[in-house]
N, C-alpha and C positions, 0 to 999 in steps of 0.2 A: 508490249511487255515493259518496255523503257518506263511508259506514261504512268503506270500501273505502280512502278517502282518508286518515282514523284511523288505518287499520292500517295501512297503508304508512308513513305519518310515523310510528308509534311503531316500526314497525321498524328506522328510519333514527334515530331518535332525537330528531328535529322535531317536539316535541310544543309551538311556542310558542303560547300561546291569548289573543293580544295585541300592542299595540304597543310599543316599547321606549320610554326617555322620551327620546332622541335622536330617533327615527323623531316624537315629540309635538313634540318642541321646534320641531322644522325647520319641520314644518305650523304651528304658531301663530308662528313666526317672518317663514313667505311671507304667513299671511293682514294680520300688522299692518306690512308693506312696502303689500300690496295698499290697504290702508287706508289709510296715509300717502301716497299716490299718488293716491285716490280723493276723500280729502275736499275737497282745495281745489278740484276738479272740482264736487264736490257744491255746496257753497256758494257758488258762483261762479252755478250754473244754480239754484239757490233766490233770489240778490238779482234776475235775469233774467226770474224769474216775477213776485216782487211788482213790479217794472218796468212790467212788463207789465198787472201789475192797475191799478196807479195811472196808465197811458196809457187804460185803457178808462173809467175812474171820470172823467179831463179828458175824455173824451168825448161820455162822457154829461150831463155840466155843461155842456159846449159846446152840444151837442145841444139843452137843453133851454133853454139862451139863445138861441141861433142860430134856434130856434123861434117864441119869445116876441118876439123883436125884432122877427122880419119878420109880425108877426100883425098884421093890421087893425087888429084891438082897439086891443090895445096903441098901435102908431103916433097911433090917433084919442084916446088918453087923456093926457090935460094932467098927469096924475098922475103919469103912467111917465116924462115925458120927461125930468125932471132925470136919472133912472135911466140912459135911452139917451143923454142927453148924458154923462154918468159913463162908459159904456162905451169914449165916442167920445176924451175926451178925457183918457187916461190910464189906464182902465182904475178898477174896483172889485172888492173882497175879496167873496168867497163869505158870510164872516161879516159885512157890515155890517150895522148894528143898524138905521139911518133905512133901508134897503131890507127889511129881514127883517122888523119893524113896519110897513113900509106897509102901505095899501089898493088899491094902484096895479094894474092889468090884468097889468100886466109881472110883480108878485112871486108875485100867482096863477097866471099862465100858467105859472111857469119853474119852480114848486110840485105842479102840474099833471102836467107833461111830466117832470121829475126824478123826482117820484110821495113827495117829502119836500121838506126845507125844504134847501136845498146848505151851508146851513152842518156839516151832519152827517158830508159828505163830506172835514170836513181829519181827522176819527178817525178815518178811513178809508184813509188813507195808509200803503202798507205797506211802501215802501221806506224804504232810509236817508234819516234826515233829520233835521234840527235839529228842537229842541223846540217854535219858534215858526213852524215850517212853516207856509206859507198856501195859500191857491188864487185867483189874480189872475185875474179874466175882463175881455179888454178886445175892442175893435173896432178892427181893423188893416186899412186898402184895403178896408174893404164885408166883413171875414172877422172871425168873432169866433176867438179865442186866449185858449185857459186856459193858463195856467202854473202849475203849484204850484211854489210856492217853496221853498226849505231843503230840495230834495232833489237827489237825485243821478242822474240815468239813468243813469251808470256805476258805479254802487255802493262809491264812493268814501265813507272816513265823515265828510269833510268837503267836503259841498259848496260849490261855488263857482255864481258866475251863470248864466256864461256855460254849465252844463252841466245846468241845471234841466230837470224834463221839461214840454216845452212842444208841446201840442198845439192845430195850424190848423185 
């Protein structure tokens, strides 16, 4: 069939064995529209996933607070309590040093249940965010709340407060 197709186009005089560079240009012309269309889609749904990681990362730090606090142990240790008083009254940072050196039930527990120390988790921040990002754990109405700070849930590259991602 192929051969047959040959000889008819060399009888007609149709023998092109390619594309013209018009017929090339037009194709790499719709693919880089298609692309200039595509990426701000693309990028938009890449800040949306690290979003996303950094909602489950406050969770699992919440998680392993919200564990730790209502643990027996804990509660009965005269060690933890400036700790849970910390939590109560304003909140404390993932990295502070008198909680990350304690001996306390609480910084075992919450060591424990995380399965590391949570200071680990502000390199962990995958969205936009400021360089002095942090991760605030406090006790709000009987609920703990992590907020990591200096970032943006909206993937803005400056974030503001009121838009941190803050997980109850």
């Amino acid at each position: 069939m192929i051969i047959m197709m040959n000889r008819l186009m060399k009888k007609k005089g149709l023998n092109n064995k390619g594309f013209s560079l018009v017929e090339l240009i037009i194709v790499i012309a719709i693919m880089a529209i298609l692309v200039a269309v595509m990426v701000p889609t693309l990028i938009k749904q890449v800040e949306k996933s690290k979003v996303s990681s950094d909602i489950q990362l406050a969770d699992s730090i919440r998680n392993a607070f919200l564990c730790a606090a209502t643990d027996a142990r804990v509660i009965s240790d005269a060690a933890s309590a400036p700790y849970i008083g910390s939590l109560e009254n304003g909140g404390m940072y993932v990295n502070d040093s008198s909680f990350l050196n304690s001996d306390c039930i609480m910084r075992e527990s919450v060591f424990e249940i995380y399965g590391k120390s949570p200071a680990t988790a502000i390199d962990e921040i995958k969205s936009t965010h400021t360089p002095g990002a942090n991760i605030k754990v406090e006790l709000k109405n009987g609920n703990v709340v992590v907020t990591i700070e200096g970032t943006d849930k909206t993937g803005k590259k400056h974030p503001q407060a009121d838009r941190y991602i803050v997980v109850e």
